[in-house]
N, C-alpha and C positions, 0 to 999 in steps of 0.2 A: 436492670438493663445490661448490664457488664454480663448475668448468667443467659440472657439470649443471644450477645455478641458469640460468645464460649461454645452456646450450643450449635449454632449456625453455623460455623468455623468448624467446627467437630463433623458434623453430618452436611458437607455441603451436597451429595447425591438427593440428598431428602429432600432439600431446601429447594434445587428445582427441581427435584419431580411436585412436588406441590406449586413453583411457581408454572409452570404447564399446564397443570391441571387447574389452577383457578385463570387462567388468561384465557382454556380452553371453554371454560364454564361462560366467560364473562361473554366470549365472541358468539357462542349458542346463545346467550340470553338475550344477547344486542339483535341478533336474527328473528330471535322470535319475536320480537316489538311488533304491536301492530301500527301500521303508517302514523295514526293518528297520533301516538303518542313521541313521535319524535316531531319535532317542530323545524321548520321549515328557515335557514338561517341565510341570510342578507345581509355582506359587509357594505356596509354605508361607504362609497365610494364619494372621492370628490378631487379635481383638477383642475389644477390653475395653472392657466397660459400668458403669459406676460413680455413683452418686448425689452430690451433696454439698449436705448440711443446712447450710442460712447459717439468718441471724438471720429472726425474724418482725418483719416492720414493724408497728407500730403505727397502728392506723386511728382 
């Protein structure tokens, strides 16, 4: 692990041209999905509305 920190550190130019080119891979692959295979997503909503009677002030 310590000789990939090393290498990393050493060739950072390298490091993102590879990180580009697989972000650039992944966003062409995500495009080319056909509709079907991505699914369809629904956050479960819910809201609660509630009153609360405090005291009356005296005028």
């Amino acid at each position: 692990m310590q000789l990939l920190a090393a290498f990393s550190l050493r060739n950072r130019s390298l490091i993102a041209l590879v990180t580009v080119v697989a972000a650039f891979f992944g966003v062409l692959a995500t495009t080319g999905l056909r509709q079907e295979l991505i699914p369809s997503i629904e956050f479960p909503q819910l809201a609660v509305v509630s009153t609360y009677r405090g005291r009356r002030r005296r005028s």
